[in-house]
N, CA, C and O atoms as CSV, one atom per row, in Angstrom:
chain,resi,resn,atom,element,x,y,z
A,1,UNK,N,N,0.840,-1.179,0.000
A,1,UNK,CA,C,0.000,0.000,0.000
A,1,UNK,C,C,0.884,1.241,0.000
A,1,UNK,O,O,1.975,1.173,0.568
A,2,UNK,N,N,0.566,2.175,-0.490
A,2,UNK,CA,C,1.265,3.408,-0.884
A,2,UNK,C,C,0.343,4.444,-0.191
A,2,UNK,O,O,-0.825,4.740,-0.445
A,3,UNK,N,N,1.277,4.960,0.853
A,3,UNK,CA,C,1.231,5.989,1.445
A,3,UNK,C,C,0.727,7.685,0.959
A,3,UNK,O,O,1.679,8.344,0.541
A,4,UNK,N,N,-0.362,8.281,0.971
A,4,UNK,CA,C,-1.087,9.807,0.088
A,4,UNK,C,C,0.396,10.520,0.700
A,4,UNK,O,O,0.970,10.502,1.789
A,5,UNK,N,N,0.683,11.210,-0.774
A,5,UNK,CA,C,1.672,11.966,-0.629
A,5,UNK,C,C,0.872,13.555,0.018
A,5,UNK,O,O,-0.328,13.759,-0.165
A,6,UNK,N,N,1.877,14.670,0.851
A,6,UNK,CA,C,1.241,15.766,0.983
A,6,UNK,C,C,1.649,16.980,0.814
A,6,UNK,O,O,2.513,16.756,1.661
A,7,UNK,N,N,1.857,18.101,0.511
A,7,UNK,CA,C,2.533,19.058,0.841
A,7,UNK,C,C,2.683,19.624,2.266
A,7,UNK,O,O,1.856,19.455,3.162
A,8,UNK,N,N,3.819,20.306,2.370
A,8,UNK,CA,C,4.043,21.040,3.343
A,8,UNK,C,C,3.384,21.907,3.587
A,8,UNK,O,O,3.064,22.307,4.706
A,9,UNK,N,N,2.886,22.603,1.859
A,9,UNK,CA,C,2.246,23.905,2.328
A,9,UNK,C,C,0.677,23.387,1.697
A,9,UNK,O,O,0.094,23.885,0.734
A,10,UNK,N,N,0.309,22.480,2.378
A,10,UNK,CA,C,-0.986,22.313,2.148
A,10,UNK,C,C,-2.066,23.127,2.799
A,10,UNK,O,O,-3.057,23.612,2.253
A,11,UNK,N,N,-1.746,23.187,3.927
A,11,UNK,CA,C,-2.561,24.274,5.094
A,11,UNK,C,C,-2.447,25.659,5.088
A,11,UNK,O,O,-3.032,26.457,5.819
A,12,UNK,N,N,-1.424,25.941,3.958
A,12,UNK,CA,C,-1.296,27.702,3.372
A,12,UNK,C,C,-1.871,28.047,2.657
A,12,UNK,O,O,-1.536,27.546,1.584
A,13,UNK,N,N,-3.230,29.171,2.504
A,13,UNK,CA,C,-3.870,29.734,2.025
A,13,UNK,C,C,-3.116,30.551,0.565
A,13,UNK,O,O,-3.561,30.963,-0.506
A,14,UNK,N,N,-2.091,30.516,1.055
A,14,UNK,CA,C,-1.950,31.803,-0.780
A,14,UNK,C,C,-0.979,30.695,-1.258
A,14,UNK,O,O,-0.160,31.244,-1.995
A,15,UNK,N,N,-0.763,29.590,-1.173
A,15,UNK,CA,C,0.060,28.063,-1.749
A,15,UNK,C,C,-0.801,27.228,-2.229
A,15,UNK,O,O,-0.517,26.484,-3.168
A,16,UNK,N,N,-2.616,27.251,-1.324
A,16,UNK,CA,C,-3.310,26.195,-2.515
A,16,UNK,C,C,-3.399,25.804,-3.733
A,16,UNK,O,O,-3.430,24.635,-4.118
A,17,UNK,N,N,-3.457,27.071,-4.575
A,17,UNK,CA,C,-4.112,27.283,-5.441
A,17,UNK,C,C,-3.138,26.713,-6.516
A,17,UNK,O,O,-3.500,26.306,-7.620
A,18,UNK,N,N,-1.694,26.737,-5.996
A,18,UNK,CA,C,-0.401,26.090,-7.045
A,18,UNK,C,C,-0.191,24.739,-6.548
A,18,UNK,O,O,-0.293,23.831,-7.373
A,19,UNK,N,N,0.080,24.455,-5.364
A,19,UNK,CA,C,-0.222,23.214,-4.766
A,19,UNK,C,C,-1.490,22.591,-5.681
A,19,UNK,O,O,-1.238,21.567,-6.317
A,20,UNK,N,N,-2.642,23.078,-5.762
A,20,UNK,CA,C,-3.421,22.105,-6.712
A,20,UNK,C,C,-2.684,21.994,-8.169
A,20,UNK,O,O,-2.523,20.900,-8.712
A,21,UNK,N,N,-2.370,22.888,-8.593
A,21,UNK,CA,C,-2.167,22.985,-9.932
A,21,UNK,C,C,-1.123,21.845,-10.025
A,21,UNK,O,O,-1.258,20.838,-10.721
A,22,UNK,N,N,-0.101,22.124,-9.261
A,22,UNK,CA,C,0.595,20.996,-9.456
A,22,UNK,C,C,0.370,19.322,-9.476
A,22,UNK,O,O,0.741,18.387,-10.185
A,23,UNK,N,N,-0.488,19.512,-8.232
A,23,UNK,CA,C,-0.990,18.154,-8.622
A,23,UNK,C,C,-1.964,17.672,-9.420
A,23,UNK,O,O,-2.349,16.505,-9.353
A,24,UNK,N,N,-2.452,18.584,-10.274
A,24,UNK,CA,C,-3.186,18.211,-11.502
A,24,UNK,C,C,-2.259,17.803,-12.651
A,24,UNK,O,O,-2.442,16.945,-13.514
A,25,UNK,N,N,-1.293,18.567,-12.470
A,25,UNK,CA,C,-0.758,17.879,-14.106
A,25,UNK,C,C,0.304,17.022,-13.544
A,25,UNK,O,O,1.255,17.129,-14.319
A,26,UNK,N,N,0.615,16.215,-12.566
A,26,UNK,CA,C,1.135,15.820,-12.070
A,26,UNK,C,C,0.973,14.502,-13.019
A,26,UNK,O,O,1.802,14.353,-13.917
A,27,UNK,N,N,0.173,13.764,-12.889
A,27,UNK,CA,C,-0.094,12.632,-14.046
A,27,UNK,C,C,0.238,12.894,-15.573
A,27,UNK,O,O,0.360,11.955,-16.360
A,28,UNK,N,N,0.406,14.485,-16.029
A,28,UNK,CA,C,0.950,14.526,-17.248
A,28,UNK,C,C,2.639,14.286,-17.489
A,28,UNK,O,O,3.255,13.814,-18.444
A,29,UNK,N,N,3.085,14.829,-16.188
A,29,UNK,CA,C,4.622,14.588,-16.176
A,29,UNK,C,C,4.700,13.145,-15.952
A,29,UNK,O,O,5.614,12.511,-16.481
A,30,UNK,N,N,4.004,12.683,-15.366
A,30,UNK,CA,C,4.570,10.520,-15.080
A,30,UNK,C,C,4.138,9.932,-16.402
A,30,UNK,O,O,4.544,8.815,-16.725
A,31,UNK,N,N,3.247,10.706,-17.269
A,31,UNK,CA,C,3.283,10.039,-18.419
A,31,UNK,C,C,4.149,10.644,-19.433
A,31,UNK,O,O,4.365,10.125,-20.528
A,32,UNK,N,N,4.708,11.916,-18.979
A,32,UNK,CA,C,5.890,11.828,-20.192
A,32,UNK,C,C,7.230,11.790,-19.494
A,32,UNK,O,O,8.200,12.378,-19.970
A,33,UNK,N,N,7.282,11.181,-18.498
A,33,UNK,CA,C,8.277,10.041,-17.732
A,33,UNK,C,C,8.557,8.684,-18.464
A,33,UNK,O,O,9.668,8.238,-18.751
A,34,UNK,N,N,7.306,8.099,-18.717
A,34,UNK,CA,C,6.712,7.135,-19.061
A,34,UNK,C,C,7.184,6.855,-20.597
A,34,UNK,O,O,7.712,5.827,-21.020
A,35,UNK,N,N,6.906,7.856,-21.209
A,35,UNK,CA,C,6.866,8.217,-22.258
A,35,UNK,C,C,8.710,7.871,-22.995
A,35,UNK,O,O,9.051,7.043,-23.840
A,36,UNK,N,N,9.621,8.993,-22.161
A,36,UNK,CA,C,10.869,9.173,-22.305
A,36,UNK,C,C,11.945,7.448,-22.139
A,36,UNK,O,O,12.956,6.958,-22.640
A,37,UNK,N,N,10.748,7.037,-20.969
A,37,UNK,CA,C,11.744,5.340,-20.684
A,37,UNK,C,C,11.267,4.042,-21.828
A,37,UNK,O,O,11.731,2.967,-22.208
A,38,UNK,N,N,10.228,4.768,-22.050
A,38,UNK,CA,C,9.607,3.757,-23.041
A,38,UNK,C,C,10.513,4.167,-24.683
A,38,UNK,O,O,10.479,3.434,-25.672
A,39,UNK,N,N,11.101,5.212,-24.613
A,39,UNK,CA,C,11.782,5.655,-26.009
A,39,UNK,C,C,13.122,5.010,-25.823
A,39,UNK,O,O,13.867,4.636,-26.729
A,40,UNK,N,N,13.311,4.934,-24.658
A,40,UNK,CA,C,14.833,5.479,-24.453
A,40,UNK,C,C,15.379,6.482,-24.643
A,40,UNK,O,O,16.542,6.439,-25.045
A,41,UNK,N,N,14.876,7.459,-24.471
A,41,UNK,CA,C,15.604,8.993,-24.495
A,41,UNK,C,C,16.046,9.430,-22.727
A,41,UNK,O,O,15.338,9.944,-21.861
A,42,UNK,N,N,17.069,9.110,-22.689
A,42,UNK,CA,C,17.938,9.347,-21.207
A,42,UNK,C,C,17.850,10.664,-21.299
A,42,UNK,O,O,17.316,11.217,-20.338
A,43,UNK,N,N,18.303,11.488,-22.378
A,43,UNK,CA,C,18.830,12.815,-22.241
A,43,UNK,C,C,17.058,14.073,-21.976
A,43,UNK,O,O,16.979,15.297,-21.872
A,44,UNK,N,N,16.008,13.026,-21.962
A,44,UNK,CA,C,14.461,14.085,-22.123
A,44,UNK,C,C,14.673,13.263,-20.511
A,44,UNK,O,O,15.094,13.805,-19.490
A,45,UNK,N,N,14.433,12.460,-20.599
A,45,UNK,CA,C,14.120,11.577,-18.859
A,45,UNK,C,C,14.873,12.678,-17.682
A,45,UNK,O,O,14.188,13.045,-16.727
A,46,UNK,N,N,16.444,13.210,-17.840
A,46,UNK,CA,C,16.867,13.634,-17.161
A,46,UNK,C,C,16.718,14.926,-16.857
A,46,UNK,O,O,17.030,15.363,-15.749
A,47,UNK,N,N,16.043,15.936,-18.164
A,47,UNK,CA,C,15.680,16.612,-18.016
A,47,UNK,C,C,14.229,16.423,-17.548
A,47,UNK,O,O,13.812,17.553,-17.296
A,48,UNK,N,N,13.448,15.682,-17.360
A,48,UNK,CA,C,12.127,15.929,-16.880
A,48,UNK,C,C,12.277,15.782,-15.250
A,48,UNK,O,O,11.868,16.595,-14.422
A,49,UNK,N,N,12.988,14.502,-14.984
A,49,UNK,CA,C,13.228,14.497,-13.457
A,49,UNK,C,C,13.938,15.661,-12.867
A,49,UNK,O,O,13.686,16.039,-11.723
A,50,UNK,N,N,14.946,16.317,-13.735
A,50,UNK,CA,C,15.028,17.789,-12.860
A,50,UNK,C,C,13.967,19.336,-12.919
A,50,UNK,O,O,14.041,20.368,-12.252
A,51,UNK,N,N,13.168,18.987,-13.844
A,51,UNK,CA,C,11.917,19.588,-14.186
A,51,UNK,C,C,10.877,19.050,-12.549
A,51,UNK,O,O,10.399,19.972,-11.887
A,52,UNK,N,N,10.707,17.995,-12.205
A,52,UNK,CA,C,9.663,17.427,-10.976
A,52,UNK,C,C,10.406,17.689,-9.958
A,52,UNK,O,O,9.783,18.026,-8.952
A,53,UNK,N,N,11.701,17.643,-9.867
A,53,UNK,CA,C,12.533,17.859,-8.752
A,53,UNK,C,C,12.289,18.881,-7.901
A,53,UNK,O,O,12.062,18.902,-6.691
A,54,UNK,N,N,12.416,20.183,-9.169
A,54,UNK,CA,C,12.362,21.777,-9.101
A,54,UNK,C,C,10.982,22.155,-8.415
A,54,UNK,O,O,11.043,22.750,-7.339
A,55,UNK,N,N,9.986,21.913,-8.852
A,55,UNK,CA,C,8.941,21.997,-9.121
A,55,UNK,C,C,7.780,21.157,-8.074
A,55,UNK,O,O,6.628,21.500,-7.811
A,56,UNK,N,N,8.406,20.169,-7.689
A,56,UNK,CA,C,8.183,19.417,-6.425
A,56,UNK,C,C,8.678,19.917,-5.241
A,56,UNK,O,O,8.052,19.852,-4.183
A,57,UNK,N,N,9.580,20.327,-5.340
A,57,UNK,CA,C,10.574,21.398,-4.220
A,57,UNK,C,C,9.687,22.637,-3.748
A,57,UNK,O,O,9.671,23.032,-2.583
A,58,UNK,N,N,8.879,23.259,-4.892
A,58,UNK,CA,C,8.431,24.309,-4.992
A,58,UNK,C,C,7.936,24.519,-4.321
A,58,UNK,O,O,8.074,25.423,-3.497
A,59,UNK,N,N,6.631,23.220,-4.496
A,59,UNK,CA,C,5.339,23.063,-3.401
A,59,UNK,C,C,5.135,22.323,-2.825
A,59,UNK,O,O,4.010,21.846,-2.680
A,60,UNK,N,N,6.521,21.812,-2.081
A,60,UNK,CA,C,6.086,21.444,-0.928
A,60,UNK,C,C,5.982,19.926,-0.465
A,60,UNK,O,O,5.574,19.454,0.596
A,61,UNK,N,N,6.644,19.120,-1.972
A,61,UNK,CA,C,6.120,17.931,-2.022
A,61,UNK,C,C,7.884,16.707,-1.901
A,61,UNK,O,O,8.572,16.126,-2.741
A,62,UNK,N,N,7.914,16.804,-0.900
A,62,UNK,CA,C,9.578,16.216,-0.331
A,62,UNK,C,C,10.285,15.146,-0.812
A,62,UNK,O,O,11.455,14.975,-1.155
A,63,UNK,N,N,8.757,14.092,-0.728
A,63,UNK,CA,C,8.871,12.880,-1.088
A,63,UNK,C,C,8.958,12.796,-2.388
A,63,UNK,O,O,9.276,11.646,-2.692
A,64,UNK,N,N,8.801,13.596,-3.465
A,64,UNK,CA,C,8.416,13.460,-4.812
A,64,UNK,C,C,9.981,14.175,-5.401
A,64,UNK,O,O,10.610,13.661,-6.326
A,65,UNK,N,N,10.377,15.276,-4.760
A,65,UNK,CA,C,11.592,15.974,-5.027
A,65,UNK,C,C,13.062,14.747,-4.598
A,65,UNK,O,O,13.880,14.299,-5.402
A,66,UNK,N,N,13.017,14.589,-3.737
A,66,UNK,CA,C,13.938,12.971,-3.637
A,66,UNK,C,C,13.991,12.322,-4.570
A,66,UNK,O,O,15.010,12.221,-5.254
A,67,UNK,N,N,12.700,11.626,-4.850
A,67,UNK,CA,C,12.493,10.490,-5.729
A,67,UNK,C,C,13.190,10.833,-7.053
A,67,UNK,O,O,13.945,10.039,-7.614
A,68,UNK,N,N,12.887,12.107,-7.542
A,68,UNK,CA,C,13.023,12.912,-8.892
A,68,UNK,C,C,14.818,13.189,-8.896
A,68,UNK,O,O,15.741,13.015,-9.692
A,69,UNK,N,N,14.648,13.707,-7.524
A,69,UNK,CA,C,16.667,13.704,-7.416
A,69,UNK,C,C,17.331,12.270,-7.746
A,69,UNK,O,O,18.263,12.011,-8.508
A,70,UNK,N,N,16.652,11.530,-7.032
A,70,UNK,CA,C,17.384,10.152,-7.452
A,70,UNK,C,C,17.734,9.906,-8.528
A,70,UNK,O,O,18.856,9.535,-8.874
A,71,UNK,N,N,16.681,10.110,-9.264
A,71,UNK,CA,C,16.554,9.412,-10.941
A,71,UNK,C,C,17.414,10.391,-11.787
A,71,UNK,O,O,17.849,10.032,-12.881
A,72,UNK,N,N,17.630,11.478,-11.343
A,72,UNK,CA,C,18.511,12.934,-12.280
A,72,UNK,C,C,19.750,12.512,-11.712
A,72,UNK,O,O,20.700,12.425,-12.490
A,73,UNK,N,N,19.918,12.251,-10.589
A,73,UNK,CA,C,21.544,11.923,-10.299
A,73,UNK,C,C,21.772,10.286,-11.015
A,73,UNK,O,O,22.871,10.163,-11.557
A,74,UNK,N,N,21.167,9.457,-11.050
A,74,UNK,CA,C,21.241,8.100,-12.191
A,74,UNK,C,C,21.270,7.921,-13.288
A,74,UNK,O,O,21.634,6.939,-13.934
A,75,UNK,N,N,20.610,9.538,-13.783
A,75,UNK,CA,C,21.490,10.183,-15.361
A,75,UNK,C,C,22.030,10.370,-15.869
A,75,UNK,O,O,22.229,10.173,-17.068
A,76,UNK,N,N,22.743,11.110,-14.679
A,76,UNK,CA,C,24.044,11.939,-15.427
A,76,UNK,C,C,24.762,11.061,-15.035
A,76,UNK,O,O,25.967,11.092,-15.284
């Protein structure tokens, strides 16, 4: 079972509104994750995981910015 990921700044009023956003297209980036491993294109993959990294960092989301570091440092 997999643990609901959360933000930090979930309980911040002027952070919701990107906090959602992010996790709406959040399924568009794992499918062009998806997308990049299924090509084999290392050099789009590494740029996307430092794209979720950044961007996961942003708002708040710890567990997701790790994960994304991992895979960008297994890139290069």
């Amino acid at each position: 079972m997999t643990d609901p990921l959360y933000s930090s700044y979930a309980d911040d009023e002027d952070m919701l509104e990107l906090v959602e956003m992010f996790v709406e297209e959040l399924p568009d980036r794992v499918h062009s994750l998806e997308s990049a491993i299924s090509q084999g294109d290392l050099p789009q993959l590494e740029t996307l995981a430092h794209q979720i990294k950044g961007s996961a960092g942003s708002y708040g989301f710890q567990v997701i910015t790790e994960a994304a570091g991992r895979l960008e440092h297994l890139l290069k």
